[in-house]
C-alpha positions as a Python dict, from the first residue, in 0.01 Angstrom:
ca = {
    (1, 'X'): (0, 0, 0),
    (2, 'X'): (160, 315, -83),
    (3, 'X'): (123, 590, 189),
    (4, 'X'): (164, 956, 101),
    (5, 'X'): (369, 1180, 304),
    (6, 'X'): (436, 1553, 432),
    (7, 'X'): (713, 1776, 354),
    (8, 'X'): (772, 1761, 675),
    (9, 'X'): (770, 1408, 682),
    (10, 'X'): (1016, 1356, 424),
    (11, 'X'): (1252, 1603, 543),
    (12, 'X'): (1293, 1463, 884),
    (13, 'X'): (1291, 1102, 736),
    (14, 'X'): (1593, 1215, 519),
    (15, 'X'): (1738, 1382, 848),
    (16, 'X'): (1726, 1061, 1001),
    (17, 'X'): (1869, 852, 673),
    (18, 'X'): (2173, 1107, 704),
    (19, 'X'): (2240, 1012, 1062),
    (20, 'X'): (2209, 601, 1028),
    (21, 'X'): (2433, 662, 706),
    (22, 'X'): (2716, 913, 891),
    (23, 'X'): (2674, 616, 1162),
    (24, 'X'): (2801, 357, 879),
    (25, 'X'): (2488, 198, 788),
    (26, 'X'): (2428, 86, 493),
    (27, 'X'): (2194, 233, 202),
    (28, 'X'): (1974, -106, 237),
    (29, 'X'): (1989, -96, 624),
    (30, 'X'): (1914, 275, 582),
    (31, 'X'): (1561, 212, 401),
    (32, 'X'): (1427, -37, 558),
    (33, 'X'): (1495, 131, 883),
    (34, 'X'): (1313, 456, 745),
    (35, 'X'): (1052, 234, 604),
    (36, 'X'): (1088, 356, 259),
    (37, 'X'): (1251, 188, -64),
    (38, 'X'): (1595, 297, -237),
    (39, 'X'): (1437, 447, -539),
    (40, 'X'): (1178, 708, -278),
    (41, 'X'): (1471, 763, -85),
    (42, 'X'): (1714, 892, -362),
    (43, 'X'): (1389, 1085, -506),
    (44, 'X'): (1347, 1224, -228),
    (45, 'X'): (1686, 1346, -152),
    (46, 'X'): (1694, 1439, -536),
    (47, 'X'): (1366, 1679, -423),
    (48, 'X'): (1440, 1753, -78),
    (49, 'X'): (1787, 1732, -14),
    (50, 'X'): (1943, 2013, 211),
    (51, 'X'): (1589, 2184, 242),
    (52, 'X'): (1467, 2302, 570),
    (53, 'X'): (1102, 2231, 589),
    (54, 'X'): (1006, 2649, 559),
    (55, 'X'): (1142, 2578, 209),
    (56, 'X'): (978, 2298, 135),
    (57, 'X'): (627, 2460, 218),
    (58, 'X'): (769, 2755, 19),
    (59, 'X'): (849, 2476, -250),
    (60, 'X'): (520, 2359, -263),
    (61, 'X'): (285, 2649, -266),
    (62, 'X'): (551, 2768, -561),
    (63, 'X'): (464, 2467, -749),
    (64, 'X'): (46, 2525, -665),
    (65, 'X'): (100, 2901, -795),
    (66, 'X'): (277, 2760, -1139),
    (67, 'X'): (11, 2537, -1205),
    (68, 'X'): (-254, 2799, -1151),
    (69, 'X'): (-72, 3017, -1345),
    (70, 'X'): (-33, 2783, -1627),
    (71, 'X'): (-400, 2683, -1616),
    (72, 'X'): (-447, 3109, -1672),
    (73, 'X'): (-252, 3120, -1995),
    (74, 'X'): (-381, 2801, -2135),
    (75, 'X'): (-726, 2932, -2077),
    (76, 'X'): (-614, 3321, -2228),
    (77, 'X'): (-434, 3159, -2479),
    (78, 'X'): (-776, 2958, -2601),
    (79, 'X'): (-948, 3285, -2535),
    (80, 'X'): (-745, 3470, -2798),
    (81, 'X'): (-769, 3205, -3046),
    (82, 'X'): (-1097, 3193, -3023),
    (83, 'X'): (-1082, 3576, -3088),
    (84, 'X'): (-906, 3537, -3386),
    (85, 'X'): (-1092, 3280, -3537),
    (86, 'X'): (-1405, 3535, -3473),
    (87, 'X'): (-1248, 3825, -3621),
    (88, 'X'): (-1115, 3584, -3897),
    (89, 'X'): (-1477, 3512, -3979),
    (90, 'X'): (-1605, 3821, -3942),
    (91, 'X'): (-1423, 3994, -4221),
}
C-alpha cells in the first residue's frame, strides 16, 4: 500500500537517513529502517535534499501558484484564439 507523506515528513525522514548513514549503515539498512525503498529515498533526496522544511512549504505552494498560473494562460491563450478565429470570420 503506498502511503503519502508531508514535507515535513520527508525532510525529517531524510534527516534521520543522514544520521544512520554518517553512523556507517548501509543504504539497504538505511531504508528499511526509514521504512521507505531505495528508489523514494534517492527521489526524495533528489527533491528535498538540504531543504529546511520552511522551504519545502515555500516549494510547494511555488509549485500550486505555477500550475494555476499555467491553467491562466492556457485558458487566455484559447481565449485569444478563439478571438481570432471570430475576427477571422467576421471579415
Amino acid at each position: 500500500m503506498r502511503k503519502v507523506y508531508t514535507a515535513e515528513q520527508i525532510i525529517n525522514k531524510l534527516r534521520e537517513a543522514e544520521i544512520l548513514l554518517h553512523g556507517g549503515a548501509s543504504i539497504v539498512v538505511m531504508t528499511k529502517k526509514i521504512g521507505v525503498s531505495d528508489v523514494t529515498y534517492y527521489r526524495w533526496r533528489k527533491e528535498y535534499g538540504g531543504m529546511s522544511i520552511d522551504q519545502a512549504h515555500r516549494l510547494k505552494e511555488l509549485e500550486q501558484e505555477n500550475s494555476r498560473l499555467k491553467r491562466l494562460v492556457a485558458d487566455l491563450s484559447l481565449d485569444n484564439a478563439i478571438l481570432k478565429e471570430a475576427v477571422r470570420g467576421n471579415s
